[in-house]
C-alpha positions as CSV (number, residue, x, y, z in Angstrom):
1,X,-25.2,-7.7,-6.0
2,X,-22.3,-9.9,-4.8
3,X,-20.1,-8.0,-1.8
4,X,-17.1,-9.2,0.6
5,X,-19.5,-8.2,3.6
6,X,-21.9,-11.1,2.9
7,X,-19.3,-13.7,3.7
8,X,-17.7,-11.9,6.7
9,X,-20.3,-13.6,9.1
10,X,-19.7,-16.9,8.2
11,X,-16.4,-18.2,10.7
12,X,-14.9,-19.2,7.7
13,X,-11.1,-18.9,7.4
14,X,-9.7,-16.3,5.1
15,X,-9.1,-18.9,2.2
16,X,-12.2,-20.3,2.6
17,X,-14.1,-16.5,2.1
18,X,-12.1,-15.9,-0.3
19,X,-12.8,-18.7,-2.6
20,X,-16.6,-18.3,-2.0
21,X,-16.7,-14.6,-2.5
22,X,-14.6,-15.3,-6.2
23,X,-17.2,-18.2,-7.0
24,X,-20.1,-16.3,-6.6
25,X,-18.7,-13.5,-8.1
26,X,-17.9,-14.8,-11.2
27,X,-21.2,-16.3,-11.6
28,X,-22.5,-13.1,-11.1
29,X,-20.6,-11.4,-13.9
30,X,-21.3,-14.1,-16.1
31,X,-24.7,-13.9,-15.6
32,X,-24.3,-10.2,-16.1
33,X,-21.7,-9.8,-18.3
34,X,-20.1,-7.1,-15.6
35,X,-16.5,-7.1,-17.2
36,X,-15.2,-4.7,-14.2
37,X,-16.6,-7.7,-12.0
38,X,-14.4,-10.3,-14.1
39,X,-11.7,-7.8,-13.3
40,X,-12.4,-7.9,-9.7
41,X,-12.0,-12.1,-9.7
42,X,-9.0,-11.8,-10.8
43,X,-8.0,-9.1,-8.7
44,X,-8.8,-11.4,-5.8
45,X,-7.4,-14.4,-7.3
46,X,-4.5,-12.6,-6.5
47,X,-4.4,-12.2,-2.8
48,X,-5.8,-15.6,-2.5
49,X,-2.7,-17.1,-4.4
50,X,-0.1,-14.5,-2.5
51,X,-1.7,-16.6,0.9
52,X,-2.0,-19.7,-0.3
53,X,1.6,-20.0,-1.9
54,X,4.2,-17.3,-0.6
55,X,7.2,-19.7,-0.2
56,X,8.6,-17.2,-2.7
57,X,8.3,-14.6,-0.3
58,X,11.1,-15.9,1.9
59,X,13.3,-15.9,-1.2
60,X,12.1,-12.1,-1.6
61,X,12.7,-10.8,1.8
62,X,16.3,-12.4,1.9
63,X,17.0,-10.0,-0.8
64,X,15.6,-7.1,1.1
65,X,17.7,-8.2,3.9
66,X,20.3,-8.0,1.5
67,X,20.1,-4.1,1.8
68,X,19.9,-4.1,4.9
69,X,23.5,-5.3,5.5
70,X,24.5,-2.9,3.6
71,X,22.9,0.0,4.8
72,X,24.5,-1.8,8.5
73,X,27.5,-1.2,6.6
74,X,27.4,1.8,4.8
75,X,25.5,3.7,7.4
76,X,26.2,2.0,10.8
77,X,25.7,5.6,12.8
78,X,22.2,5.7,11.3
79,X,19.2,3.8,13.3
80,X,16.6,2.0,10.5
81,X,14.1,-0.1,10.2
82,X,13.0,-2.6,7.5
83,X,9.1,-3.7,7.3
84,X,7.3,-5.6,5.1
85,X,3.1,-7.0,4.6
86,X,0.8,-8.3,2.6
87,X,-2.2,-6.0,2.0
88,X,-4.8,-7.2,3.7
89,X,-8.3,-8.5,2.5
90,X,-10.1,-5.3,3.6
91,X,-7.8,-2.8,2.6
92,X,-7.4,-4.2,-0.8
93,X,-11.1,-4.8,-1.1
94,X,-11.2,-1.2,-0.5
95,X,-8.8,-0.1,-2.8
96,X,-10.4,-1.7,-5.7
97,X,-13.6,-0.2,-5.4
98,X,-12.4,3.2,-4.5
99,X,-10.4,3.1,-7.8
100,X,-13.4,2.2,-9.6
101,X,-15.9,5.5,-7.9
102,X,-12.9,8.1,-8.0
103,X,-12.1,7.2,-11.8
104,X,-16.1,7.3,-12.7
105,X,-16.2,10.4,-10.6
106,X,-13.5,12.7,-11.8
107,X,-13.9,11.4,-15.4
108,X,-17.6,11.9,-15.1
109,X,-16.6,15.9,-13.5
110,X,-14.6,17.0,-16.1
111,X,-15.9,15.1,-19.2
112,X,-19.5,15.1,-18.5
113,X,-20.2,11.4,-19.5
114,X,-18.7,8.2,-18.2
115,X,-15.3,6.7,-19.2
116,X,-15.3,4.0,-22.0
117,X,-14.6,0.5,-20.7
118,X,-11.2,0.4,-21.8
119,X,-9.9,3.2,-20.0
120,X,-11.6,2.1,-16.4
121,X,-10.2,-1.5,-17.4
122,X,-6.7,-0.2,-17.6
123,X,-7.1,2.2,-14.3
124,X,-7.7,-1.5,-12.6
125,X,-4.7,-3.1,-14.0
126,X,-2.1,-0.6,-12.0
127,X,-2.3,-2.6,-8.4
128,X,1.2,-2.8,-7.4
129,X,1.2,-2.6,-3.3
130,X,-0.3,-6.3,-2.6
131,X,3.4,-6.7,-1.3
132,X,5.3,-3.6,0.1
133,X,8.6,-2.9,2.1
134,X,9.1,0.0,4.4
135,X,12.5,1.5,5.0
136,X,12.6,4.3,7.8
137,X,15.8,6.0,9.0
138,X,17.0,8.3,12.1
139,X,19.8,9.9,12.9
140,X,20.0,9.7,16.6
141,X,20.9,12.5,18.3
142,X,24.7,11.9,19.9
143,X,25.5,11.7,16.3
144,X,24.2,15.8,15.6
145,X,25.7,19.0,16.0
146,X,22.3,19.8,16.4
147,X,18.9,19.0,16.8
148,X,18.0,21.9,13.9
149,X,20.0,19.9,11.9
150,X,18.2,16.4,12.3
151,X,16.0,17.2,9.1
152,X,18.8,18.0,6.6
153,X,21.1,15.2,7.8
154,X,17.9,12.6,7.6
155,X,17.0,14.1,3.8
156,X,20.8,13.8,2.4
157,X,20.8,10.5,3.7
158,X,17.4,9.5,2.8
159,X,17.9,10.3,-0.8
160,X,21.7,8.7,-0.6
161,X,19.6,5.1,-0.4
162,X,16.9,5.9,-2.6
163,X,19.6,6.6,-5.2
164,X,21.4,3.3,-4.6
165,X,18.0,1.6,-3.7
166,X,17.2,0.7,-7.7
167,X,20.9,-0.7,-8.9
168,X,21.1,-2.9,-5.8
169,X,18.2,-4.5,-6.2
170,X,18.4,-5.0,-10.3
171,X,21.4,-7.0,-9.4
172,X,19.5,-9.4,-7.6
173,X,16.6,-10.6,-9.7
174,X,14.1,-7.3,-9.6
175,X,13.2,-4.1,-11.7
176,X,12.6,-1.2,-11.6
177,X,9.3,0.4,-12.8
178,X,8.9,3.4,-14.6
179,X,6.5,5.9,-12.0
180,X,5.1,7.1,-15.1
181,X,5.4,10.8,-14.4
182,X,3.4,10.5,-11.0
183,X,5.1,12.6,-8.2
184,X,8.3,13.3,-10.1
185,X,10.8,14.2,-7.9
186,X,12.1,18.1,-8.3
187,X,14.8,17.5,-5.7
188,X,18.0,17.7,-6.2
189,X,19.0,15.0,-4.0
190,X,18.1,12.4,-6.2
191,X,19.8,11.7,-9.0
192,X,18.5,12.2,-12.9
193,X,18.8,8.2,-13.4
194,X,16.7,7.0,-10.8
195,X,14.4,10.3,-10.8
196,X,12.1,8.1,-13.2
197,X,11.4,5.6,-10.8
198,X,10.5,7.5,-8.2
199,X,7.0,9.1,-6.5
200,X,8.3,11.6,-4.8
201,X,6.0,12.9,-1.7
202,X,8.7,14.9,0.2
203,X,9.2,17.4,-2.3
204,X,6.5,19.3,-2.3
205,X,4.2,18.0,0.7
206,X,0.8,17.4,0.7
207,X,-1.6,19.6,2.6
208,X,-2.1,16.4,4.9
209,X,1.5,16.8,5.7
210,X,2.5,13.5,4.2
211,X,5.8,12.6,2.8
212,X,7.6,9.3,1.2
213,X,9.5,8.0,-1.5
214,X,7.7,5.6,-3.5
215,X,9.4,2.7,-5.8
216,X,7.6,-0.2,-7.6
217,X,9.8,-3.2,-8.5
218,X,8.4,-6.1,-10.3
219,X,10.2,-9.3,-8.6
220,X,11.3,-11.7,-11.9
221,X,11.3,-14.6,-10.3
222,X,8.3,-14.8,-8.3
223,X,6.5,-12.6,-11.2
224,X,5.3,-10.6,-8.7
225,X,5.6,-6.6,-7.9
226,X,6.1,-5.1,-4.4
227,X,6.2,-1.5,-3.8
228,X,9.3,0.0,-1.3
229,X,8.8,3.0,0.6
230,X,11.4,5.2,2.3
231,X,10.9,7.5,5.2
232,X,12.7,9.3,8.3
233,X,11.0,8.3,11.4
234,X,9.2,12.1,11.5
235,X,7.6,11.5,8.3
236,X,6.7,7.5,9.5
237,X,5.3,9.0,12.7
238,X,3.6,11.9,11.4
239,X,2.2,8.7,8.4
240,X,1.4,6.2,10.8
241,X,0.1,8.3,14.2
242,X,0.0,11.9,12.9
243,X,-2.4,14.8,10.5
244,X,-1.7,11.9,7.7
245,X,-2.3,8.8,9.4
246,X,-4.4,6.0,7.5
247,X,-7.6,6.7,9.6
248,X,-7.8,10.3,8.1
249,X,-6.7,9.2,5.0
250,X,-9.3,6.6,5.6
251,X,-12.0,9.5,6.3
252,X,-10.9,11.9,3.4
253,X,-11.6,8.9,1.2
254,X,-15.2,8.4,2.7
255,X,-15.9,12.0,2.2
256,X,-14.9,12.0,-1.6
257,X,-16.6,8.4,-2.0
258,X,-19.9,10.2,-0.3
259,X,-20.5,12.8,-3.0
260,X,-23.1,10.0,-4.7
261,X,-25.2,13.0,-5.7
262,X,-22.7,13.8,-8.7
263,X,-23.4,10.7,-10.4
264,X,-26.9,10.1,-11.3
265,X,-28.0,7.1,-9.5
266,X,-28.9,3.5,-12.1
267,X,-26.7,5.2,-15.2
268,X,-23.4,3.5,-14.3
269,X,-24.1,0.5,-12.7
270,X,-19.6,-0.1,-12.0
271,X,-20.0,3.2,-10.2
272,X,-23.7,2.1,-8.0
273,X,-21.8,-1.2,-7.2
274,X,-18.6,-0.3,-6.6
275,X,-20.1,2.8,-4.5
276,X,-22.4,0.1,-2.8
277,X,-19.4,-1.9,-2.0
278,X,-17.2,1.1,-0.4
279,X,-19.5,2.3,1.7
280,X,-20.3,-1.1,3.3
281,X,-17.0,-1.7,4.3
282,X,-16.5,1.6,5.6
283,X,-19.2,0.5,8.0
284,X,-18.1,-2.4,9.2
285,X,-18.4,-2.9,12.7
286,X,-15.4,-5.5,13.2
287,X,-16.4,-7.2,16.6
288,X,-19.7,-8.1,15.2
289,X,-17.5,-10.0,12.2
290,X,-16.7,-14.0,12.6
291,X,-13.8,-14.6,10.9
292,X,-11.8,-17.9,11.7
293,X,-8.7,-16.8,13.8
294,X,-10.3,-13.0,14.0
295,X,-11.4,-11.4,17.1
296,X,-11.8,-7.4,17.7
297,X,-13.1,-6.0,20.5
298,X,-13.9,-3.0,18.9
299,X,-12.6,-1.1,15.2
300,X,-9.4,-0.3,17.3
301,X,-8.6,-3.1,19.5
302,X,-8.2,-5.9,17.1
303,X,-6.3,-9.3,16.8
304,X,-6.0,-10.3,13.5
305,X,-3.4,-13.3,12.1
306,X,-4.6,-14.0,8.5
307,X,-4.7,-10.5,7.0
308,X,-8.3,-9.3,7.2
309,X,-7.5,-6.7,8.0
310,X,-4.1,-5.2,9.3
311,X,-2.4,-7.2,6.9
312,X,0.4,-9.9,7.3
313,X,3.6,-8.8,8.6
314,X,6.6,-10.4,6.6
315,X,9.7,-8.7,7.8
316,X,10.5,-7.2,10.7
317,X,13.9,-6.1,11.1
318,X,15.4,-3.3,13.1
319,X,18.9,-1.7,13.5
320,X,20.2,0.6,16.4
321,X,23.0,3.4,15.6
322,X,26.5,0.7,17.3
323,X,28.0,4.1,18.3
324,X,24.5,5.3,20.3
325,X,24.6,3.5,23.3
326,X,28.6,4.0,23.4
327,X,28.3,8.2,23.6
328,X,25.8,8.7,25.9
329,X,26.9,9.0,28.9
């Protein structure tokens, strides 16, 4: 069996892994005839083309920036920021083989056999994150009445962009995706058109304690999606450094991925590799990798410039409240 781990050891640059680990895996499926694995080339392809030829991305992010003039404008009390990345190799390795096991599995749990082709086919078709922008917003606190009152004034004003989010950028080139009924929002804030559109993970929190808007526009002109996600800085801190930060996400994924006893081991062979594949990653020591341009002293201290595995940073932009610095005394 073919995995990204193999090549990780090689001091190859990204680019260069990449096009090995697609290679080989392709011959691989052919030999095999493992669609899923066909699936997975082109799922790479992808990323490889995203970092090989993202001029369009600085036509992309302009438009972002776009909004973020005008929420300078419209909301020049409020402090934001805008972010944007490219998922990185890991991760997204990650993401496709945990798709694959947690479909298997819960199909497997409540149907008792495995899901026809088809259906796992079209569960691998819905990556729409390889590009994603993060708006978070704060209302400083010279600006409240108060501090009780910093979670309602965020919300209103939270939900104020995510219902002028969609419009704004259909005028320029993107759409909108339909969210498909996933996470449909039950607040009030937002408004019935752009309701649709919208995961909603603020209304009604997860026990993890995590909360965001979710949008998916597909980009017409670089024929591209990117996903947008909007926060208060509680909910970004509580995401990023809090109970829901990616490392327990990370963990609660290993634990589900782990129950390898529900599926009867040689009957599925997408669920034994994609398993196979998961659980590798998840023990990767990363200062034992050589990766071109990589270094990591250890799975937390890590330097990484090509998007192995933090991902690349595209825009980084950041907006203070004009009126904080002028009422504090």
């Amino acid at each position: 069996m073919i995995t990204l781990n193999d090549y990780l050891y090689s001091g190859d640059t990204i680019l260069r892994i990449l096009h090995n680990y697609i290679h080989d895996l392709r011959a691989e499926a052919k030999k095999t005839h493992n669609e899923v694995d066909m699936i997975h080339c082109n799922f790479l392809i992808l990323i490889r083309e995203l970092l090989e030829h993202n001029d369009f991305l600085t036509a992309q992010s302009q438009q972002i920036r776009e909004f973020y003039k005008y929420m300078s404008r419209e909301y020049p009390f409020l402090a934001f920021t805008f972010k944007g990345r490219i998922k990185s190799l890991i991760r997204a390795e990650e993401k496709f083989n945990g798709y694959v096991v947690e479909y298997i599995y819960d199909y497997y749990t409540e149907h008792g056999e495995y899901p026809p082709l088809a259906d796992l086919k079209n569960r691998l078709s819905c990556f729409r994150d390889f590009i994603a922008y993060r708006i978070v917003i704060s209302m400083p606190r010279c600006h409240l009445k108060s501090e009780a009152d910093r979670e309602q004034e965020e919300l209103k004003y939270l939900y104020q962009i995510a219902n002028v989010l969609p419009g704004f950028l259909e005028e320029r080139g993107f759409t909108a995706e339909s969210a498909h009924g996933v996470r449909k929002s039950g607040s009030p804030l937002l408004n019935e058109d752009v309701k649709p559109y919208y995961r909603d993970y603020i209304h009604g929190t997860d026990s993890d304690g995590y909360q965001s808007l979710h949008i998916t526009f597909y980009d017409n002109s670089s024929r591209s999606y990117m996903e947008v996600q909007l926060r208060t800085k509680t909910m970004d801190d509580i995401a990023e450094i809090g109970s829901a930060n990616h490392l327990g996400y990370e963990k609660k994924q290993e634990s589900e991925r782990a129950r390898r006893d529900a599926i009867p081991k040689g009957e599925c062979i997408y669920f034994d590799e994609a398993y196979e594949r998961g659980m590798k990653l998840l023990g990767l020591e990363l200062s034992k990798l050589d990766v071109n341009m990589f270094s990591a002293v250890n799975n937390s201290l890590i330097n990484d410039g090509c998007g192995l595995y933090r991902g690349r940073l595209i825009l980084p932009y950041e907006h203070l409240s004009r009126f904080q610095n002028d009422l504090i005394d």
